[in-house]
C-alpha positions as CSV (number, residue, x, y, z in Angstrom):
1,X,5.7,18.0,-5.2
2,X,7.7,20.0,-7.5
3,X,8.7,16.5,-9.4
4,X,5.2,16.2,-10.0
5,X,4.4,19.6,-11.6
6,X,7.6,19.5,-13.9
7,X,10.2,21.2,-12.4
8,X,12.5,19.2,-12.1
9,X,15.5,21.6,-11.3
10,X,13.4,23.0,-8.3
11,X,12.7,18.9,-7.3
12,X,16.3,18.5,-7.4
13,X,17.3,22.0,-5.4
14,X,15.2,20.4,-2.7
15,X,16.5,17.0,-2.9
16,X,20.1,18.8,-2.4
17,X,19.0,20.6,0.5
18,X,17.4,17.8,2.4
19,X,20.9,15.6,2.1
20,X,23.1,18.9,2.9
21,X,20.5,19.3,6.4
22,X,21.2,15.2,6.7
23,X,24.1,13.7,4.5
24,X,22.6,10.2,5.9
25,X,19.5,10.5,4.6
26,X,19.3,7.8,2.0
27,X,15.8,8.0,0.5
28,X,16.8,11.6,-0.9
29,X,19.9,10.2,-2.2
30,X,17.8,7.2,-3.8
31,X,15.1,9.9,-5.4
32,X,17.8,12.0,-6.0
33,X,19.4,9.2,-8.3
34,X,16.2,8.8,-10.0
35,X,15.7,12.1,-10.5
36,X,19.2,12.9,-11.9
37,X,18.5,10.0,-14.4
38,X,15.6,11.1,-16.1
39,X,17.5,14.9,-16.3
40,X,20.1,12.8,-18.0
41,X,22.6,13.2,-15.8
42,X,24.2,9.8,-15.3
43,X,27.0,10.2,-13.8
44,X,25.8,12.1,-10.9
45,X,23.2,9.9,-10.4
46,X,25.7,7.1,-10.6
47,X,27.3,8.7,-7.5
48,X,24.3,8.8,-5.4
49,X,23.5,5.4,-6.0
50,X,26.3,3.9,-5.7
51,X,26.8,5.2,-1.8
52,X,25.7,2.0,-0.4
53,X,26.3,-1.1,-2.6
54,X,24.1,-3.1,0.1
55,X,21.3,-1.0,0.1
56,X,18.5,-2.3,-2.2
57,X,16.7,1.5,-3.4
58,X,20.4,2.3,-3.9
59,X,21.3,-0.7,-6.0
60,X,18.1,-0.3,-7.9
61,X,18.8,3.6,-8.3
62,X,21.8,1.8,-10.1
63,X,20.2,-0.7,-12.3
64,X,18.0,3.0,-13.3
65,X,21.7,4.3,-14.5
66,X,22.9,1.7,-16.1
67,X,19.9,1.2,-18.0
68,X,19.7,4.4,-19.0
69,X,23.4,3.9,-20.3
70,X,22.2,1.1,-22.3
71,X,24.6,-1.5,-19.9
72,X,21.8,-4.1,-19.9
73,X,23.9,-6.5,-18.1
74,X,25.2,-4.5,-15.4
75,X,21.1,-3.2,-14.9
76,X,20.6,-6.9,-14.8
77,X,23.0,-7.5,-11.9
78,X,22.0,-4.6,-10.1
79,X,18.4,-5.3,-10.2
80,X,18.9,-8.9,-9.2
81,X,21.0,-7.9,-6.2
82,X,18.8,-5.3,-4.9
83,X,15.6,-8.3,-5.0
84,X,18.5,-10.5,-3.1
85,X,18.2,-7.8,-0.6
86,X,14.5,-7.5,-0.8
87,X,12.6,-9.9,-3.0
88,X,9.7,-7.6,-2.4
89,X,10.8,-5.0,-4.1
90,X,8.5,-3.7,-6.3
91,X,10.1,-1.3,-8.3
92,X,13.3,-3.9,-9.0
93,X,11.0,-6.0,-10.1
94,X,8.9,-3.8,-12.6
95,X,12.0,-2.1,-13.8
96,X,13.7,-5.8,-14.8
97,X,10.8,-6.3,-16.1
98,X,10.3,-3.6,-18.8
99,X,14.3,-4.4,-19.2
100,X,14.0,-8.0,-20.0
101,X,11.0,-7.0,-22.4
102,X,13.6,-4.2,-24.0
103,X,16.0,-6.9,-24.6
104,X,14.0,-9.5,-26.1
105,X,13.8,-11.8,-23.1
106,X,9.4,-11.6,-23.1
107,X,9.2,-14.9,-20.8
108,X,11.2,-13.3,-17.9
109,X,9.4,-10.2,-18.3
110,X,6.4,-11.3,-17.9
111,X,7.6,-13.5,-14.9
112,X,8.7,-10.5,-13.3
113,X,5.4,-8.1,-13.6
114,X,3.3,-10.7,-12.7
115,X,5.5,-10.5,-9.5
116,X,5.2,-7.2,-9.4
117,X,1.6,-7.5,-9.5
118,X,1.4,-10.0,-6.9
119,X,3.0,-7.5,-4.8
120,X,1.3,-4.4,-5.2
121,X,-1.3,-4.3,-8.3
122,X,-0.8,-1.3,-10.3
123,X,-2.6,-0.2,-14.0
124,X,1.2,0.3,-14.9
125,X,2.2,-3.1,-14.4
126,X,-1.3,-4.3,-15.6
127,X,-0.7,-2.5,-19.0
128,X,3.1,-3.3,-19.3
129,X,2.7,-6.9,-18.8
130,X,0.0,-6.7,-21.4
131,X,2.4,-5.8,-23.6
132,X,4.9,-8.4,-23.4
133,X,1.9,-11.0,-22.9
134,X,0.5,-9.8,-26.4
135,X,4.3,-10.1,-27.9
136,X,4.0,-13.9,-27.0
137,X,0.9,-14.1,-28.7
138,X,-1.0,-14.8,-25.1
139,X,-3.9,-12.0,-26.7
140,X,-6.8,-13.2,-23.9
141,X,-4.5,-13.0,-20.8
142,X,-3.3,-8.8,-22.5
143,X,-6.8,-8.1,-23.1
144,X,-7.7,-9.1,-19.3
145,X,-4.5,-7.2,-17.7
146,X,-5.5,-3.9,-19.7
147,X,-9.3,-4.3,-18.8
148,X,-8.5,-4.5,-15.3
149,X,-5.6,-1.4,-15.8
150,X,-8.9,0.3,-17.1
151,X,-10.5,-0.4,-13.8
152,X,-7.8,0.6,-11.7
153,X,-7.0,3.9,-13.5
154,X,-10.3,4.7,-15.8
155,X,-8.9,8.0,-17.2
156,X,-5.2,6.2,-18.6
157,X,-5.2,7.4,-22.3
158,X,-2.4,4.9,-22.7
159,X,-4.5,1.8,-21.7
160,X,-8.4,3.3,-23.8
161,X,-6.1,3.4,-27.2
162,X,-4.5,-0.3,-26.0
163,X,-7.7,-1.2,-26.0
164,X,-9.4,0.0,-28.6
165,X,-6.7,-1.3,-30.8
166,X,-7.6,-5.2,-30.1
């Protein structure tokens, strides 16, 4: 809750309690990871994530760091094992998704979010593989993904100027 409303530091006093009450409990050390990322704090997020290199949240925690460290390979291999673990994975899949589009590789990333999609439809997938679909020049197929990112999520200020720009 406190994630959500911005404060981060009180998110991550809570997050801290909850794995000193159970020093098991791996989904706080996952959103802890994530957390401790976008605070910039890479190195203690690299900790938490790396706790259980057979875990799939954890491995994708990782892929988060190294991402954020600009290791593009090493987010690569991360993500990829984590989906090894649990080809369903939504979140592994969107996340190599946006990276492959960061890194030039538009084919894979639109493989990936449409994956994703597959999985568990989202605006945010919608409008991110509209994006990689208009870099390939596929403008029909973009145009559908943000109309329908419209429909799930009508007030997305990101998605009205996308599409008042085509």
């Amino acid at each position: 809750m406190r994630f959500a409303e911005g404060d981060l530091e009180g998110a991550l006093a809570d997050l801290d309690y909850a794995i000193e009450l159970d020093p098991d409990f791996t989904d706080a050390y996952v959103n802890r990871a994530g957390l401790l990322v976008a605070m910039g704090e890479y190195g203690r997020a690299r900790a938490d994530a790396e706790r259980d290199a057979a875990n799939p949240y954890l491995l994708c925690a990782l892929g988060q760091v190294e991402a954020a460290e600009g290791n593009p390979e090493e987010a690569y291999k991360a993500f990829g094992s984590a989906l090894e673990r649990d080809p369903s994975m939504v979140t592994a899949l969107a996340a190599r998704g946006v990276l492959s589009y960061e890194n030039g590789d538009l084919a894979s990333s639109v493989a990936d979010l449409t994956r994703a999609i597959e999985l568990k439809e989202s605006a945010e997938l919608r409008f991110n593989r509209s994006v990689a679909l208009r870099a390939l020049g596929r403008l029909e197929e973009a145009r559908a993904d943000l109309v329908r990112a419209r429909e799930l999520a009508p007030g997305d200020e990101d998605v009205r100027r996308a599409l008042a720009e085509q």
